[in-house]
N, C-alpha and C positions, 0 to 999 in steps of 0.2 A: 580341391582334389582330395579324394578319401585316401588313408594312409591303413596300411597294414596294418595286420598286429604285431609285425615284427619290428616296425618302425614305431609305433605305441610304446613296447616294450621296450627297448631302446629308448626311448625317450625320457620313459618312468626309471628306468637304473641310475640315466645319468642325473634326474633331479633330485634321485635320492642319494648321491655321491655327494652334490653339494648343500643338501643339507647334513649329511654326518660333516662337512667339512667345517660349516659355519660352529656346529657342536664343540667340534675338536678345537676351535679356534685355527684352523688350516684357511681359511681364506673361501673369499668364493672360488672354484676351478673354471680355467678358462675353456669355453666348450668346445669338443674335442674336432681337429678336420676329417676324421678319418673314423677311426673305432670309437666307438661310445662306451667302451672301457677303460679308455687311458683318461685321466684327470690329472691337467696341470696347474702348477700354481707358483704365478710370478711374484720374489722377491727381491728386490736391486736387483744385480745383474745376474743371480743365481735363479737357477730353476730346479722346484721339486717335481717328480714324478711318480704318480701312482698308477701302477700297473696291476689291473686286478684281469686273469683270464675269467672267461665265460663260465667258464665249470666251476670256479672259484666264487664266485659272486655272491654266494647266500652268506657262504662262510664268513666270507670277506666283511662281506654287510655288518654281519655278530660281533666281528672282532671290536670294528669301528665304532660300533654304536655303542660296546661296554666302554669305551672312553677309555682303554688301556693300550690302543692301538703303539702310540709312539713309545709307549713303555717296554714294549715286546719288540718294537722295531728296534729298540738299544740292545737288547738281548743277543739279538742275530748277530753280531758282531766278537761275540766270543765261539773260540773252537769246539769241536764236538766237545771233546774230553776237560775241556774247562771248569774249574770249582771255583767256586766264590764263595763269601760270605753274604747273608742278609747287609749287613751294614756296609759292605762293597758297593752294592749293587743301586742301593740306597740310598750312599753318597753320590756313585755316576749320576744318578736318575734327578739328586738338588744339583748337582755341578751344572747339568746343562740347561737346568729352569724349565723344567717340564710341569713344577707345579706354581703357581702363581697367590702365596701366600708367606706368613710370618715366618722367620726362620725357621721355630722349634715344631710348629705345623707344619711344614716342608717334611721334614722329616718325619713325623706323627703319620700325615697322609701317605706322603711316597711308601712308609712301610705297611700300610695297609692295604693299598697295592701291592706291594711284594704276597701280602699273606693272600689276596685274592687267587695272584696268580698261580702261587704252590696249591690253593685250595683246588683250582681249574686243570693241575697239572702240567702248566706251562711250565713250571719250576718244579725240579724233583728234587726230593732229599737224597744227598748223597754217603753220607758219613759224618763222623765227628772230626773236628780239627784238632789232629794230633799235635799241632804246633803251640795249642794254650796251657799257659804253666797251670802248676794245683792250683793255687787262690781261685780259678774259676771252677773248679772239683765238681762239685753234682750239677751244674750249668751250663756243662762244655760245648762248646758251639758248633752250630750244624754248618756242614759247607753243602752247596748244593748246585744242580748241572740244569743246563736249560734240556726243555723234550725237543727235540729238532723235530719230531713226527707236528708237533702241534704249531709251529710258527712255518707256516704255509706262503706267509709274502710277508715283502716288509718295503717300509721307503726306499726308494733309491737313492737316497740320498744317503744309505749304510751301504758299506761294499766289505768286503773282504779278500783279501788277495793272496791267492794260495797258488804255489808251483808257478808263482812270477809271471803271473797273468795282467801284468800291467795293460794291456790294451785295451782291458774291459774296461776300464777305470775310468769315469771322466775327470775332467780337471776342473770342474766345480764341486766334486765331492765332499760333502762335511764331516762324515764318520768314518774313518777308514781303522781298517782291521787290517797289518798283514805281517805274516811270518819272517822270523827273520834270514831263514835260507833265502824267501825273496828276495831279500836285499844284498844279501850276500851273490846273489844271482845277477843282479843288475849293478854290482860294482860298485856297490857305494849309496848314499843316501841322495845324489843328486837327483834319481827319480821321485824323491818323493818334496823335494824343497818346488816344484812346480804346484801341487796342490795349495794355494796361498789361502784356500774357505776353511779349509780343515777346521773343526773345532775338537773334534777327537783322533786322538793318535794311538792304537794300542799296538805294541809293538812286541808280539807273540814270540818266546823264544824257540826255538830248535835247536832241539842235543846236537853238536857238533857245529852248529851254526850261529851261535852266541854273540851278540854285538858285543866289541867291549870297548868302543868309543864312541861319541857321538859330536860329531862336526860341530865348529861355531856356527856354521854359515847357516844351519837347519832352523835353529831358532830365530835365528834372525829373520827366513821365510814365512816361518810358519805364525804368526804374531796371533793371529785369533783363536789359538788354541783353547779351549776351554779344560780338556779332558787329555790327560796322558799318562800312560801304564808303558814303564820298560819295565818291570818287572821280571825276575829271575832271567835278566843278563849277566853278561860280568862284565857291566861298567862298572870303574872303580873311582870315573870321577866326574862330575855334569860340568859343561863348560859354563862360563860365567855370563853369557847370552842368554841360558834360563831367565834372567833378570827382566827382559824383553817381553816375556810372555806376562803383559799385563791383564790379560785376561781368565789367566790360568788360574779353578778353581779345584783340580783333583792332580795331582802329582802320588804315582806310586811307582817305588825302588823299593819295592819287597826283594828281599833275599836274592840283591845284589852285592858283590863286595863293596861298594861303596864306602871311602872311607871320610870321605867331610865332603861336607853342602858346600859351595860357593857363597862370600856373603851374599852377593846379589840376588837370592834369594828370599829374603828380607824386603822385598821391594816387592813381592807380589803382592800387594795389597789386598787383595779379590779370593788368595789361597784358601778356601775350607778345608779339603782333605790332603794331608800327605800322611803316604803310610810306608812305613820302613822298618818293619820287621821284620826277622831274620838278616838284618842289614849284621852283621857278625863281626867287621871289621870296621865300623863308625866306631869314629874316634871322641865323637862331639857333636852337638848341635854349633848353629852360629852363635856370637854372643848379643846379636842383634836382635836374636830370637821373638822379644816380647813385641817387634816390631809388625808381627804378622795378625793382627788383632779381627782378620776375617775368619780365622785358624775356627776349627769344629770339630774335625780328627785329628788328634796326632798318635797315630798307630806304630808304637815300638812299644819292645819289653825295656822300660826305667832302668829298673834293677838291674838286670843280667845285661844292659847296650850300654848306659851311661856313667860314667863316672861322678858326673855333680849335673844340677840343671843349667840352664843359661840364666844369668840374670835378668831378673823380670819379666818373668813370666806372668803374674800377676796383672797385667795390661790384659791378656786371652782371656777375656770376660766372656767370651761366645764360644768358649772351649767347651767341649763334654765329651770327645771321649780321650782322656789321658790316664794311662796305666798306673803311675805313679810319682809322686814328688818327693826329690830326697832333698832332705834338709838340711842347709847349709848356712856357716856362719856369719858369712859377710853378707852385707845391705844388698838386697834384691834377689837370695837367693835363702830369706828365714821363711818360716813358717807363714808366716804375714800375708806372704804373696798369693795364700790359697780367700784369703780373704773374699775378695769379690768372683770369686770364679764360679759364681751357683749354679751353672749350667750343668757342672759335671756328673754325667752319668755311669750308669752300671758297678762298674767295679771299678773301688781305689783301692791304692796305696800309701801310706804313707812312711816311709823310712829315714833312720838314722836320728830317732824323735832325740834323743839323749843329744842333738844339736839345741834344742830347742832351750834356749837361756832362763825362760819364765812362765811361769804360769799364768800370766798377764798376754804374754806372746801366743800362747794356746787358744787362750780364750781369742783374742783377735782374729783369730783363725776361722773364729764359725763355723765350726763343723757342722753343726746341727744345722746352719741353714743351706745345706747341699740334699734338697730334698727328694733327688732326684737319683740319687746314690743307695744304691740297694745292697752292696756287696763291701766291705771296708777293712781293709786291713792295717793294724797299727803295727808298725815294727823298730826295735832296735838293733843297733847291734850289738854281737853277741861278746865282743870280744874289746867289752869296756869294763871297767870298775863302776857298778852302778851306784847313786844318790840313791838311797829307797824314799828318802821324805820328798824331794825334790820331783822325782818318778810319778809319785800319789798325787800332786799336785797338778801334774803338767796332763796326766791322763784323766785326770776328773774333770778337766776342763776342759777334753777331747771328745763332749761328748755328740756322739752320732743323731744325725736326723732320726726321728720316731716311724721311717718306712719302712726302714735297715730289715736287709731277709739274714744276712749272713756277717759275721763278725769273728776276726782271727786277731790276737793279740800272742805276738812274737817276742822270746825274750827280752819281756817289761821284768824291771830290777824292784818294782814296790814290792812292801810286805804282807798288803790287803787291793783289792782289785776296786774297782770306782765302782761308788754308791749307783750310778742309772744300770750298771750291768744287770741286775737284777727287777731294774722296774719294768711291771707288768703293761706301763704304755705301750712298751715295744712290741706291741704282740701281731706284727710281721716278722719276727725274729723267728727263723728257722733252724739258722746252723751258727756254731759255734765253736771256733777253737781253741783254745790255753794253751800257748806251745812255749815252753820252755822261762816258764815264767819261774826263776830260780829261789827269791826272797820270799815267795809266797808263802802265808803262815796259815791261811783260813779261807775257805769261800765262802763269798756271799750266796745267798737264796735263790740260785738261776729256778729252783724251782718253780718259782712264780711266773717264769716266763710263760703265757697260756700256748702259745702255738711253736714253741723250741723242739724239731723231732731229732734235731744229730747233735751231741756233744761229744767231745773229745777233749779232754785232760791230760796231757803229756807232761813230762820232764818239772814237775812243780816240787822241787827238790827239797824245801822243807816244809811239805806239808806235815803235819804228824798227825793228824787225824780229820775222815769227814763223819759226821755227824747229823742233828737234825738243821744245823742252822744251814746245810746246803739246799734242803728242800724248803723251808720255812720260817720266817723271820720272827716266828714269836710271839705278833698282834695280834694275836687272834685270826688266821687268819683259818678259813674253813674249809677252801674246799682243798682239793686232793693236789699233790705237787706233781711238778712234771704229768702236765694232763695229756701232752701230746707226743711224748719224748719217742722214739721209734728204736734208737742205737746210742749206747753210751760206751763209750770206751775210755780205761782208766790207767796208763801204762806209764813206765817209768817214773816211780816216785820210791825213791831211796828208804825215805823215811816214814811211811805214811805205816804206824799201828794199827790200826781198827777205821772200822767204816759198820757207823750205825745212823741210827735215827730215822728207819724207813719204817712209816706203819702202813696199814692196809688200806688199799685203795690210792697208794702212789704208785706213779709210774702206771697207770691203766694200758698203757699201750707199747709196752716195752716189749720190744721183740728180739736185741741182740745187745749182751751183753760182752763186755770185753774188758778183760782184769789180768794184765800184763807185765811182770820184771817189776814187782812189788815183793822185796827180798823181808820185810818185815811184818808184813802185813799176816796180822792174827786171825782176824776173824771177819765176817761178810754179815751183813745185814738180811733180815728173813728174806728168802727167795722165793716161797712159797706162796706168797701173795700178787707175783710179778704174774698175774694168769694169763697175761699174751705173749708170755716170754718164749723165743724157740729156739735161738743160739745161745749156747753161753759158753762162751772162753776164757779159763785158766792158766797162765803160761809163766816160771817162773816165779812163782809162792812158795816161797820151800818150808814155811812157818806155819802156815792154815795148816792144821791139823785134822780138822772135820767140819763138814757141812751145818749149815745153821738146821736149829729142831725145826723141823717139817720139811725137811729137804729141799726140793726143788719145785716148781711148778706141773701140776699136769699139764699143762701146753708143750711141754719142752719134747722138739724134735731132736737137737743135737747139741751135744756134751761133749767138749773138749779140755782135758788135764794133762800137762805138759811140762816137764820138770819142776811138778810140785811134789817133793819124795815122800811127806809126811800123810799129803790128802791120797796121794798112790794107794795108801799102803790100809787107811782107810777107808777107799773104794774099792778095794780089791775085790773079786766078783766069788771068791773061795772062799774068805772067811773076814772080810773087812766090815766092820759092823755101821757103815754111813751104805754099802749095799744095798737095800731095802730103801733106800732113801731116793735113789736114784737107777731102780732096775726099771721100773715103765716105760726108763728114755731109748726108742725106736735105735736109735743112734750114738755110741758113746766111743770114744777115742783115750786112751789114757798110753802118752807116750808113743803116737803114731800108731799104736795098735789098738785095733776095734773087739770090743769086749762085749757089744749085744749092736744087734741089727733086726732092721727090720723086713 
């Protein structure tokens, strides 16, 4: 019997369904009794369904065949107005083993998917996250919203339940999405203890609808969980049946009051990500902590949430992202415990180093081999009696992996900063901080750094002079300092007399300068040479008396002088005789008042 071509066409969609299927690893589909659209696929007693309409078909095909399909299918599962992070979305996408490879390539792949999909506009950028403290400063992180116009279908085996549409629901569902008015609506969480496939649970709040409990009896239903977000509820406490969800790989209680974990948390062996920041009123982690050794995120602010860490931590050898490790006296909570943790990425911290008993104990620490570490902050606190000999020691033996983009060093009590600060290996070193570094008597030669464009110099209270040895050590060495430097700012320093030693053809790329609440400071190095200079600010020099010979740079768009009464009075635009020196600038401010414009 001859067949149509609409039975031809039909025929050729559905063999081409189960080849994107074989692709995807979806299975072969079982062929369909009815519409040559719908494709099913039997697993144990659950069933997937793909529903692709007619008109949808080309599209659909696209999506399938870029092998990103179940990636986009997770997506659908968050609300219009939803913001993530890349690293959010990244852990869901390893929690539920959508890629099939080594841990740190899980992650590697999964985000390159992610940047497909932003490239494709599946994922739109939405803004910065106003919730990351400074240490991530020029780096701050993007949050970003799915396009709802571009995810056109998705498994059905993701649902979403909005305005307590329970009916629609089946009860083999794996992914479920739904508000919490919903369940406020249906009186309780027994509707949802019936889904026993669930592997994801996100559990959406609504203003005025806020869970702020959560049943023993839910966990105990729900055991296959993989994936769970209560997130910005007001639970303030997980029952201790969390312990149950042995297969639970993402746990997030962001910016819930939550004020202590359950030990039984500690027994999820399988955990990679929990994340609890803005958690406000966590009192602690557990002390069982180092017990979790599947652990990959631990997303909280250290500093600003915890009081000390848990003992033994140093077991999270598969750990990489932790904000920060504070340094504590007793066994299982020194410096030691960063020893084997070489996994940890992006940005650390380290605080309270003035714990740290030896410079024997520093070095065990291997900082350098955390290669993986881009961003590192050393800190003490401020509000010790510092060791200076002791300080020089434990910090020179702190020394950073050779990838390091950015390095902030907080109230250190040495008298000279470690010998590698200045080595030109480092030349991923971009930014740089000195904050309140008290004992300091001299800098070494950051100049050397080849690709350093932000420094910043605070509070280095006894400095009393910078010189040539900040740009260059001496040996000979030729070419120009600070090759790449873009912004240097020099503010609060009590003591600091004079600042020379720049010749020409430093700083090539210097475009903003900043010389701030230097109450002694004499006199500035030639300026005249800085030719990509275009800001330059004075604020608080009441002793500079006059501009160095040759005045300022012709590049210079804009001039700012600010309770410096002495330079006032020889910049004055009537009859100040450093005037000629600086009337070419388009822009000039002295005292909040503008003196030449362009």
């Amino acid at each position: 019997m001859d067949m149509d071509s609409d039975s031809l066409t039909r025929m050729d969609r559905t063999s081409e369904i189960a080849e994107l299927h074989e692709k995807l690893n979806l299975g072969h589909p079982t062929p369909p009794s009815s519409s040559p659209f719908v494709a099913r696929k039997r697993r144990r007693a659950s069933t997937t369904v793909i529903t692709i309409a007619p008109e949808n078909f080309r599209q659909a095909v696209m999506q399938l065949n870029d092998g990103r399909f179940r990636f986009i299918s997770h997506c659908s599962l968050f609300p219009l107005t939803y913001e993530f992070s890349k690293q959010e979305l990244v852990s869901l996408w390893t929690a539920q083993g959508l890629l099939k490879c080594s841990t740190r390539h899980q992650e590697h792949d999964a985000a390159q998917v992610f940047d497909s999909l932003v490239s494709s506009q599946v994922i739109l950028s939405s803004r910065s996250d106003p919730s990351m403290d400074f240490f991530h400063g020029k780096t701050r992180r993007l949050l970003y919203k799915i396009n709802q116009d571009k995810i056109t279908f998705s498994l059905l085996e993701y649902h979403r339940v909005l305005d307590a549409n329970w009916d629609k629901i089946p009860k083999n569902v794996k992914h479920l999405s739904v508000d919490s008015k919903s369940v406020a609506c249906a009186s309780g969480f027994d509707v949802l203890e019936r889904f026993e496939n669930l592997n994801t649970l996100f559990l959406v709040a609504v203003p005025g609808f806020y869970v702020e409990c959560i049943p023993r009896s839910l966990f105990l239903c729900l055991k296959g969980l993989r994936s769970l977000n209560l997130s910005r509820n007001r639970i303030s406490e997980l029952p201790s049946s969390v312990g149950s969800l042995k297969s639970l790989r993402y746990l997030d209680l962001s910016y819930t009051p939550v004020k202590r974990l359950p030990d039984s948390i500690v027994s999820l062996s399988n955990l990679q990500t929990l994340r609890l920041r803005g958690c406000l009123e966590l009192l602690g982690l557990p002390k069982g902590f180092g017990k979790l050794t599947s652990l990959r995120h631990l997303e909280l602010d250290v500093v600003g949430q915890l009081k000390s860490m848990p003992p033994w931590m140093g077991s999270l050898i598969n750990l990489q992202t932790l904000s920060a490790f504070l340094v504590g006296k007793d066994d299982g909570c020194r410096i030691v415990e960063l020893k084997n943790m070489i996994n940890l990425t992006g940005a650390f911290c380290i605080s309270r180093i003035e714990n740290v008993s030896s410079f024997e104990e520093a070095m065990e620490a291997d900082l350098s081999s955390k290669k993986f570490l881009c961003r590192i902050q050393l800190r003490w606190t401020d509000t010790r009696v510092a060791d200076a000999h002791k300080e020089e020691q434990i910090l020179e033996c702190l020394r950073p992996p050779l990838a390091l983009e950015e390095l902030s060093l907080l109230c250190y009590g040495g008298s000279k900063l470690p010998s590698w600060i200045a080595d030109p290996c480092y030349d991923c070193m971009v930014d740089m901080t000195l904050y309140n570094c008290l004992n300091c008597e001299y800098l070494e030669p950051i100049g050397k750094l080849p690709s350093l464009q932000f420094l910043h110099i605070k509070e280095m209270c006894k400095l009393l002079r910078i010189d040539e040895r900040f740009c260059r050590d001496g040996e000979g060495q030729q070419s120009h300092a600070f090759p790449s430097l873009r912004e240097l700012t020099i503010e609060v320093m009590p003591e600091l007399e004079e600042w020379t030693g720049v010749q020409s053809g430093d700083f090539p790329c210097l475009q903003k300068l900043k010389v701030e609440h230097c109450p002694n400071l004499v006199s500035l190095p030639l300026l005249s040479c800085l030719y990509s200079l275009k800001h330059l600010e004075m604020s608080d020099c009441p002793v500079i008396s006059s501009l160095p010979d040759g005045g300022v740079s012709a590049s210079l768009e804009y001039l700012l002088i600010k309770d410096c009464s002495e330079l006032m009075k020889t910049c004055n635009k009537s009859e100040g005789k450093d005037w000629v020196k600086i009337a070419h600038v388009p822009n000039i401010f002295v005292d909040d008042e503008q003196l030449s414009f362009n």
